[in-house]
N, C-alpha and C positions, 0 to 999 in steps of 0.2 A: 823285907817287904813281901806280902802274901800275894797272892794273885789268885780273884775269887775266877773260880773255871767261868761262870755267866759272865765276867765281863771281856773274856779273849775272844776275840772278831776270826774268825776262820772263814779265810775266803774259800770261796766256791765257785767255779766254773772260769770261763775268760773273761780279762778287762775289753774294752772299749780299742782300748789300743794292740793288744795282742790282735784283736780278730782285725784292726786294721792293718796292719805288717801281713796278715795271714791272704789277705785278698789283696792288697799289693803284688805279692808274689804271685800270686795265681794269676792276677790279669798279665804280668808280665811273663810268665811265661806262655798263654794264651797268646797273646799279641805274637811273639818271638813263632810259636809254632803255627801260625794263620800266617804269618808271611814265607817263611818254610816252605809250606803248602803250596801258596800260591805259586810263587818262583818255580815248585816242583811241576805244577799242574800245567803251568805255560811252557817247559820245558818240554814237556809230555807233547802237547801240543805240537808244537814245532818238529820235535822226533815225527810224530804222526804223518805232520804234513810232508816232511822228507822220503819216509817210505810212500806215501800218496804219488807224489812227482814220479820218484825211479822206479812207479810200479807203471803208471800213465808212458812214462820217456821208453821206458824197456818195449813196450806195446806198441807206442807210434811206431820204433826203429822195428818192428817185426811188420806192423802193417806198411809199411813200407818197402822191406824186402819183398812183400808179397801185393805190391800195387806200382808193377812197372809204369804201368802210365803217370802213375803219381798225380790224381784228380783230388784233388784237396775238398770236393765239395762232400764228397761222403767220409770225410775224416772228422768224427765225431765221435764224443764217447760211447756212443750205443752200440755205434757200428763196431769199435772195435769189442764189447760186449758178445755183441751176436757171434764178432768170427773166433771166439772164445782167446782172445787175446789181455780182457781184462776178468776179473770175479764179476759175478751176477751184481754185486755190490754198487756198480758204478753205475747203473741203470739211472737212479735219481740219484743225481749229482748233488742237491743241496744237502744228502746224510753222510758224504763223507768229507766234506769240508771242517774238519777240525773245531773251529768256529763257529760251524752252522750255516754259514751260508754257502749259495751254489760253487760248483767247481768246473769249469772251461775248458774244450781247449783247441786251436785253431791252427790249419796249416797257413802258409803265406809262403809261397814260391819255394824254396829248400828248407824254408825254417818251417818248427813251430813253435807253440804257444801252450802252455798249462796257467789257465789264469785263475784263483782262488780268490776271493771276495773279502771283503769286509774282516778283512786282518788287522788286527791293531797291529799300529807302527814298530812297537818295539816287536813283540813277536817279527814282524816282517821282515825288519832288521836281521833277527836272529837268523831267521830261513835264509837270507841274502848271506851271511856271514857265514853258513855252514857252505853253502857252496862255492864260496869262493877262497875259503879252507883246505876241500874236497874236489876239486870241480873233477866231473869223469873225463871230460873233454875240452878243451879251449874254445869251446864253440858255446858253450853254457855259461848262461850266468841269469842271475834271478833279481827283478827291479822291484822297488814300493815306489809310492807316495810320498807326500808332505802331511796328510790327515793324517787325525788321530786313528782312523781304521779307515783305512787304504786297499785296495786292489796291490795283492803280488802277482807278479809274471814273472815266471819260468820259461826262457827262450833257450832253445836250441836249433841245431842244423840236422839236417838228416845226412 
């Protein structure tokens, strides 16, 4: 049997279904690397916030050596700003909050306080689970909430 050339059909380009396998895979690996990301970017986060604390904790424990009377009402973060105990950075507390929101932090009789805002609860977890990993001192340890984005607190003793 002959086979006239005009009647062999020669495909050309991709089916219907090849480009759909072809964008399957693409969305699947998109998806896989957006969560990647994500997980990375809140991990980041929480690092962040961790050098924030033990840059704040390191600075109370020095304004402290240097405030025998120990008057808690000028224990702020500006003040310890000014006696160059923290980076110019801390001036406005709401840009170094990780999150975006402001960042705290208060004496109360031998303690203080580093209080960070509007953390989502898992990050806050995490912050809470690295220092009780880590703790520098038995006197530290770091609480959340119940909410979905909670207030963390960082307490310590001087």
């Amino acid at each position: 049997m002959k086979y006239n050339q005009s009647t062999i059909k020669v495909q050309t380009g991709i089916s219907l279904l090849e480009l759909m396998l072809a964008l399957a895979i693409t969305a699947s690996i998109m998806v896989a690397s957006m969560r990647f990301f994500g997980i990375a970017n809140e991990n980041a986060k929480v690092n962040n916030a961790v050098t924030i604390i033990r840059e704040i904790t390191d600075a109370s424990f020095k304004w402290y050596e240097s405030n025998p009377q120990f008057d808690t009402t000028n224990f702020k973060l500006e003040n310890l700003v000014k006696m160059q105990l923290l980076p110019a950075k801390y001036t406005n507390p709401a840009n170094i909050n990780p999150w975006g929101d402001a960042v705290d932090i208060e004496g109360l009789g031998d303690n203080f306080k580093v209080i960070m805002a509007n953390v989502p609860i898992k990050s806050c977890n995490m912050l809470a689970g690295k220092f009780s990993e880590f703790p520098p001192s038995d006197n530290e340890f770091c609480t959340c909430g119940d909410d979905k984005s909670t207030t963390c607190t960082f307490t310590a003793k001087f």
